[in-house]
N, C-alpha and C positions, 0 to 999 in steps of 0.2 A: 807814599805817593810822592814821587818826587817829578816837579815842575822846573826845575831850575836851567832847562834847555828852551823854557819856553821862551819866544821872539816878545819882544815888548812888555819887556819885566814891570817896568809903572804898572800899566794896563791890567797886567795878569795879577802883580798885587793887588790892583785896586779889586779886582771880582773875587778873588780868593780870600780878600778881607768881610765883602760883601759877604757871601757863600761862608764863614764862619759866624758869622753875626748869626743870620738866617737859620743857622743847624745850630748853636747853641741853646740850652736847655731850655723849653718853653717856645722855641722860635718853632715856626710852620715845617722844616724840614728836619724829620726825626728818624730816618734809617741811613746805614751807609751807600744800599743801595740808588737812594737819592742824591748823596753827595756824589756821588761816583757820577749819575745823568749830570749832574751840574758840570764838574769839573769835563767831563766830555764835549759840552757847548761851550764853555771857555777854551777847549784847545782847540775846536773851531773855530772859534772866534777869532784870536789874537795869531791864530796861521794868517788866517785871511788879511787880515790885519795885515801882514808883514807882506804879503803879496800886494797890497792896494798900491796903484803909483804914488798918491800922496801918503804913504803910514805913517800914522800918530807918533809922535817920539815920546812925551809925555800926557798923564792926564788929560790936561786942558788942551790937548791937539786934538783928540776923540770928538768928530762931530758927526751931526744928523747926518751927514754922506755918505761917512763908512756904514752905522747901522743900517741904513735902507742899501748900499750894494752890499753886505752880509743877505739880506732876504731876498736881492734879487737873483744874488750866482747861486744859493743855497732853490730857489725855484725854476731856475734854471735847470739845475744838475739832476733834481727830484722829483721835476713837475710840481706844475702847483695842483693839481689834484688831489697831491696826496698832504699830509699832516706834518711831513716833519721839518721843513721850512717855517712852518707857524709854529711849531712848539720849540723850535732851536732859539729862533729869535725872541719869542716871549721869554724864555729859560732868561737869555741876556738884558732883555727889558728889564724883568725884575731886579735881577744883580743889579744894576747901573740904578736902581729908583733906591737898590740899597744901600749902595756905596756912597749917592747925594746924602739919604739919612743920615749915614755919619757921618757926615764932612767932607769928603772928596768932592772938588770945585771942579764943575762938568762944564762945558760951552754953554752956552745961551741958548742956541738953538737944540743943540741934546738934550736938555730939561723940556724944552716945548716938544720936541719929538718923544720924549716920554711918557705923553700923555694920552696917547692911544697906544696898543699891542703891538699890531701888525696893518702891513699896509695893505696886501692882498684878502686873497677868500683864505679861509679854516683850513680847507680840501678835508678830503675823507681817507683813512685808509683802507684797506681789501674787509669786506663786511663780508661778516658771515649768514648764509641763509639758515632759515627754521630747516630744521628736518623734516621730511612729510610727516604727516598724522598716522600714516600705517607703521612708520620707524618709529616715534615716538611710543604707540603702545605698545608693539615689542621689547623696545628696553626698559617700558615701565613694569611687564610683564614679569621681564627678566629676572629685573631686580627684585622686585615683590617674591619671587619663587626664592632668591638667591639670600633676601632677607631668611625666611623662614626656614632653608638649609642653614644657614649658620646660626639662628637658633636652638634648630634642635641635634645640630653639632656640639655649641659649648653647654647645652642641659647635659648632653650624653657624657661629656667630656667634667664636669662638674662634678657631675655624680659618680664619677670613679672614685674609690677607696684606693689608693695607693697607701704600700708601709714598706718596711727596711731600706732597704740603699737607693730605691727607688722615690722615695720620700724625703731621706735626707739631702737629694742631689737637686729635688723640685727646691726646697724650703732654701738652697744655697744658691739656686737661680733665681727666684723668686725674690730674694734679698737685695743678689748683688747684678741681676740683668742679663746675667752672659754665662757661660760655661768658661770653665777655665783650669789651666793646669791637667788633673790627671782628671778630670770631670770626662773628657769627651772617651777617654775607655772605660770607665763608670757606666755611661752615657750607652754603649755599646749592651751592655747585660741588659737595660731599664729600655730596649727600643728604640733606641739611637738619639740623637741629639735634638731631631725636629718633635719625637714626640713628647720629649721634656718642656721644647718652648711652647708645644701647642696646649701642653697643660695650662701652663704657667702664663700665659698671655695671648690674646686677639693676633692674629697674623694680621698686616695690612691689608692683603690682600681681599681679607673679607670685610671689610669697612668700604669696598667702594659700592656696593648695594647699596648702603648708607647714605652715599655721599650723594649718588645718582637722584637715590628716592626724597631725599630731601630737596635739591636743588631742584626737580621735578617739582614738587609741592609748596617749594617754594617762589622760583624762577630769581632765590638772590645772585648775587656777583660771586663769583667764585674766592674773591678776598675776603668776603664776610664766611662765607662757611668756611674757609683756611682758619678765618682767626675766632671761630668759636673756643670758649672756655666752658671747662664742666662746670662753671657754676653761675650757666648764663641764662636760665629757666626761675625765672621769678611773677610774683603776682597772678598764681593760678586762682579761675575764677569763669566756672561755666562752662566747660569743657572749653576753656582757650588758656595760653599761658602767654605771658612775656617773655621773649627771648630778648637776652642784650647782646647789642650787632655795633660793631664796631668796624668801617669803612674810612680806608684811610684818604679817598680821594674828594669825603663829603668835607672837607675845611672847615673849620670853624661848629661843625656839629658832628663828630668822625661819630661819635657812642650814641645810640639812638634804641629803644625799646621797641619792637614788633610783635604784635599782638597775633597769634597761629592757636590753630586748631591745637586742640591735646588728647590723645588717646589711644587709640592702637596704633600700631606698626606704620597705615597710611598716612598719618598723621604728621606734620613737623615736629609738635610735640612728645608724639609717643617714638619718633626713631631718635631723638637727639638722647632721650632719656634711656632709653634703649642702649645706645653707643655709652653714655655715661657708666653704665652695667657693665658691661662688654670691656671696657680697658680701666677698669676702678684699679687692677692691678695692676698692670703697667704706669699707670699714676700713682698709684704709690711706690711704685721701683723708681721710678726716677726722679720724684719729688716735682713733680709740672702740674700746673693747672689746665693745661690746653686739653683740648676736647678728642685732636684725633691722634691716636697710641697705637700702634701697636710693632707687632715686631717681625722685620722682614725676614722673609724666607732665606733662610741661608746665608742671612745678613745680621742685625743687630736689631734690638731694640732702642727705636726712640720715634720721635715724630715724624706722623704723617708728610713728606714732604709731596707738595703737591705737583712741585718739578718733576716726581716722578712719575704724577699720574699717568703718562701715555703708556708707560709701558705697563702698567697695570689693570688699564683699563682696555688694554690690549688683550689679556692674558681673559681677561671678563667676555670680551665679543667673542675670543675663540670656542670657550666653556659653554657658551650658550649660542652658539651660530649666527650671532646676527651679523647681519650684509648690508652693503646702500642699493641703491637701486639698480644700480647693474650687474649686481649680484658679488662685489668683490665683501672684502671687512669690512665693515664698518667703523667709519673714523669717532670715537666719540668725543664730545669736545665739552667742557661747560658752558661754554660764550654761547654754544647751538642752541644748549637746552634750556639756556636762558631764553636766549633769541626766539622759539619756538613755545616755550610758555604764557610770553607776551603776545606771541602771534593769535596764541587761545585765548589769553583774557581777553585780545583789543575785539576778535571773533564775535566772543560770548557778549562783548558789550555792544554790539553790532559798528564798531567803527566811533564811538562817541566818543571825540577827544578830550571832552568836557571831566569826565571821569579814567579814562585811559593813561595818563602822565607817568603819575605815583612818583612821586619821586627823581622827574626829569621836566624840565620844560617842555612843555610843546612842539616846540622845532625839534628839539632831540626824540622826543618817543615818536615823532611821527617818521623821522628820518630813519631810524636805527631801528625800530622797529614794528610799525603801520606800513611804511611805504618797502615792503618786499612781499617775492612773485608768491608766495600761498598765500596771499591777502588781496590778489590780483582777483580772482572770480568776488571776493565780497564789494570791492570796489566798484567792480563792471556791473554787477546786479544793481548795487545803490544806482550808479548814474545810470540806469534803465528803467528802474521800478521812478527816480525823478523824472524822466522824460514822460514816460507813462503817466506819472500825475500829473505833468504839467498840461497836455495834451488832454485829458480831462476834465482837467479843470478848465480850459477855454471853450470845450463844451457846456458848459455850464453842469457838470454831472462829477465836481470835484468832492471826493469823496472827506470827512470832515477830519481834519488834523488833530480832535483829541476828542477820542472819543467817549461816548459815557461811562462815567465810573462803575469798575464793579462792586459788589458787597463785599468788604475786608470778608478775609478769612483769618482764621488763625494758622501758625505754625508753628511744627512742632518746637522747643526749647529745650535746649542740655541743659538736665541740673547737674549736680556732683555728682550723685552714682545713676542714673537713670534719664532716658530722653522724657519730655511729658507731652502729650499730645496736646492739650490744651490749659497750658495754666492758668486762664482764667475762668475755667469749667469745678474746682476743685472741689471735693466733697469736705474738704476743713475748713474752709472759708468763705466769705462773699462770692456770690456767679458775678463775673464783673472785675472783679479785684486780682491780682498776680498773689496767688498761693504764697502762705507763709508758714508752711507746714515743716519741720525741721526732716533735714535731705533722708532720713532712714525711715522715716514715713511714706515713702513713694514707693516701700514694695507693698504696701496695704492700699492702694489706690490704685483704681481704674485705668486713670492716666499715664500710668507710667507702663516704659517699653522699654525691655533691656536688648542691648545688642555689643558685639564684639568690642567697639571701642569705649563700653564702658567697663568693662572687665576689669580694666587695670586699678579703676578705682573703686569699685567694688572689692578687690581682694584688700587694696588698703584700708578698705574701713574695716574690715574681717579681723584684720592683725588687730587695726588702735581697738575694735572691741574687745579683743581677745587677748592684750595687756591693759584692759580695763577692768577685766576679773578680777586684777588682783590690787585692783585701788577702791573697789565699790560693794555693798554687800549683797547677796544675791539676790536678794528682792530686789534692789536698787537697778539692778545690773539687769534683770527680765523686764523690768518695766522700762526699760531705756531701750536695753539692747536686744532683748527675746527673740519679739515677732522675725524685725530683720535679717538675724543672723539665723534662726531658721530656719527662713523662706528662702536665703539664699544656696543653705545648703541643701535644703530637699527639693527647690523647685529650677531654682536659677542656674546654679553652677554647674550640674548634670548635665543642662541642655547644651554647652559648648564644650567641643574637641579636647584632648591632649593638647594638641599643639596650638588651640586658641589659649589654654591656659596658660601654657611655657612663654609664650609672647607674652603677657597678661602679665607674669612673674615677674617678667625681665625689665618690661617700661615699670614697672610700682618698683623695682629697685632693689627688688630683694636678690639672693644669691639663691637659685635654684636648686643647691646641694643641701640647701639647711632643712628640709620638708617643707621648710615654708610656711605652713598653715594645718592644723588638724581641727576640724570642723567639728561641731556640735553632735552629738548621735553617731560619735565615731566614723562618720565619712573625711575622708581624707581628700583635701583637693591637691 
């Protein structure tokens, strides 16, 4: 990067020393992509700078005048509606509050004008709208369908028996990532080249289900599910897991634990673990810990680049026909389905800011996203059904603001393998008390209801029984593990699909080719 035509060499030293300080190890600015914004507001800067009738000739010339016309001609040129006058100018606020840190001797009045950002409004830039609620369930639809095909795509694909040349050619892609040398006429006899990678690794292509279904389920930043790692599922406990979420824009707290659902395919938890399955190989070909792998069509293997999503998620609307409302493609975007996720929780909370935030201030969730047009009719209702009360209430016929309680009920609770209708009803314990019956006693109780998203961890406890045989004596092993492990195989695991089970497989982790599990009484799940 070379600066050395810039106008006002002091100046452009002094920020470029700043801006080193700053990206130096431990400092606030940690990618190149960031240096690169900086050094783009400094060569704004010190142009303008050499334009101003007075320009600085040294440090100590740089006063509160030039900075405020920097934000005037930059609002000028941009409108102050929009963001990037406020964020140009801040970028240089900070430089200049870094470069006083070290030593560089600024005017008098530059120091007191450092002590607020900007002089004008924030302004906004072009927001994106929720997508209606009939778009939304169609791509969740979609996805959900498009999950379940590339399920029982890679069981299918798994469970091929490959040998000879066709064998040796996977185990030397499989190794080294790529085809190479005389591979691709090898390649030719074995089905050609794609059907070697689609052995040997997840295509991208089929990971944007994934991506969709979880940022659905979840409504995170499209930076957080970019920089998930496979090994970011910790502290499971109740059908919920910890995921560790790392946002580069939260400062001073970027790594932060989020507590999601765990279990089948709907789930946060049961598609991440899912995905984890799904590119275990291509994480081992290339030696990464990151979460999205796999390997493009006709391209190479490596990471998920999320730059490339449009065109991918392009290839996804045409597959499955989705349209916007005027019937052309549909654009899909993360920022929307973010934007549209919050528009249902603010919905479901009926508008209550008090709870609605999460993770934003007030002014910001309600601007970004409370205050747009499919939250227009919930708004319009409230200040009507207000009006309406207040009009009644001066009747004196105002109806009472909290009403009488009702009688708790109970609900239902996830344990480990089974939901329970009532745990404080238990037949092993206190009526009154939260059951403390150990988790493979709830298929001998009343209580307990098994359903799809507990599958996954029902098969896990199958395996830890079933290498528990051979640490326990048999008597030891029936009074422990008997009841359960028969009830599940003669009464539980029958009653769901194939392809609940191959889902089931994939989120508990195991590799679908290996049988996986051979059940009690010779039933095979």
């Amino acid at each position: 990067m070379d600066l050395t035509d810039m106008p006002c060499a002091p100046i452009t030293h002094m920020l470029l020393a700043a801006l080193f300080e700053r990206a130096s190890l431990g400092g606030p600015i940690a990618t190149p992509g960031s240096v690169g914004v900086s050094v783009g507001k400094i060569k704004l800067f010190v142009r303008y700078l050499a334009g101003h009738p007075s320009p600085p000739i040294g440090v100590t010339d740089l006063e509160r005048q030039h900075l405020d016309g920097f934000e005037d001609r930059l609002r000028e040129e941009h409108g102050s509606e929009k963001t990037f006058a406020a964020v140009s100018v801040l970028a240089i606020v900070v430089l200049l509050k870094a470069a006083s840190a070290i030593g560089f001797p600024l005017a008098s009045d530059l120091r007191a004008r450092l002590t607020w950002n900007i002089n004008g409004d924030w302004g906004s830039n072009r927001t994106y709208e929720p997508y209606t609620f009939d778009i939304w369930d169609s791509v969740r639809t979609a996805a959900a369908e498009a999950q379940r095909k590339t399920v029982r795509s890679r069981h299918a694909i798994a469970t091929e028996v490959w040998g000879g040349p066709a064998k040796d050619l996977l185990e030397e892609v499989i190794a080294t990532g790529k085809i190479a040398g005389d591979g691709f006429a090898r390649a030719k006899n074995c089905g050609g080249a794609q059907r070697i990678y689609r052995k040997a690794f997840i295509l991208k292509q089929d990971l944007v289900p994934f991506i969709l279904r979880l940022a659905m389920e979840t409504g995170w930043e499209p930076d957080v599910i970019r920089g998930l790692r496979a090994d970011c599922l910790v502290n499971e406990s109740n059908g919920t897991v910890g995921v560790l979420t790392r946002k580069r824009r939260r400062h001073g707290s970027e790594h932060k634990e989020v507590r999601v659902k765990d279990g089948s395919l709907s789930t946060p938890g049961g598609i991440i673990r899912a995905v984890i399955t799904l590119t275990a190989s291509a994480r081992a070909t290339l030696g990464s810990d990151m979460l999205w792998l796999g390997h493009q069509q006709f391209g190479s293997l490596g990471v998920y680049k999320f730059d490339d999503t449009k065109s991918l998620f392009r290839q996804f609307v045409t597959d499955y026909g989705l349209t916007d409302p005027d019937g052309g493609p549909l654009k899909l975007n993360l920022v929307r389905i973010r934007k549209t996720y919050k528009s249902l929780r603010y919905r479901a909370l009926n508008g209550d800011m008090n709870d609605f935030p999460n993770g934003h201030s007030a002014d910001v969730a309600a601007r970004n996203y409370a205050n747009v047009e499919t939250n227009r009719d919930l708004h319009e209702q409230t200040i009507s059904d207000g009006i309406l009360d207040f009009l009644t209430a001066t009747d004196g016929q105002a109806k009472p603001s909290n009403p009488s309680p009702q009688p708790a009920t109970s609900h239902p609770t996830d344990t480990w393998l089974s939901t329970c209708v009532n745990i404080y009803e238990s037949p092993y314990g206190e009526i009154g008390k939260p059951c403390k019956a150990v988790p493979w006693m709830c298929f001998a109780c009343p209580n307990s209801v098994s359903s799809p998203h507990k599958l996954p961890a029902q098969l896990a406890f199958m395996k830890l029984a079933h290498d528990q045989r051979h640490q326990l004596s048999a008597e030891v092993w029936n009074a422990r593990y008997g009841y359960a492990w028969t009830h599940l195989a003669r009464e539980i695991i029958p009653r769901f699909s194939a392809e609940e089970i191959a889902e089931a497989k994939l989120i508990a982790g195991h590799d679908p080719a290996n049988g996986f599990l051979t059940i009690a009484m010779g039933v095979e799940v």
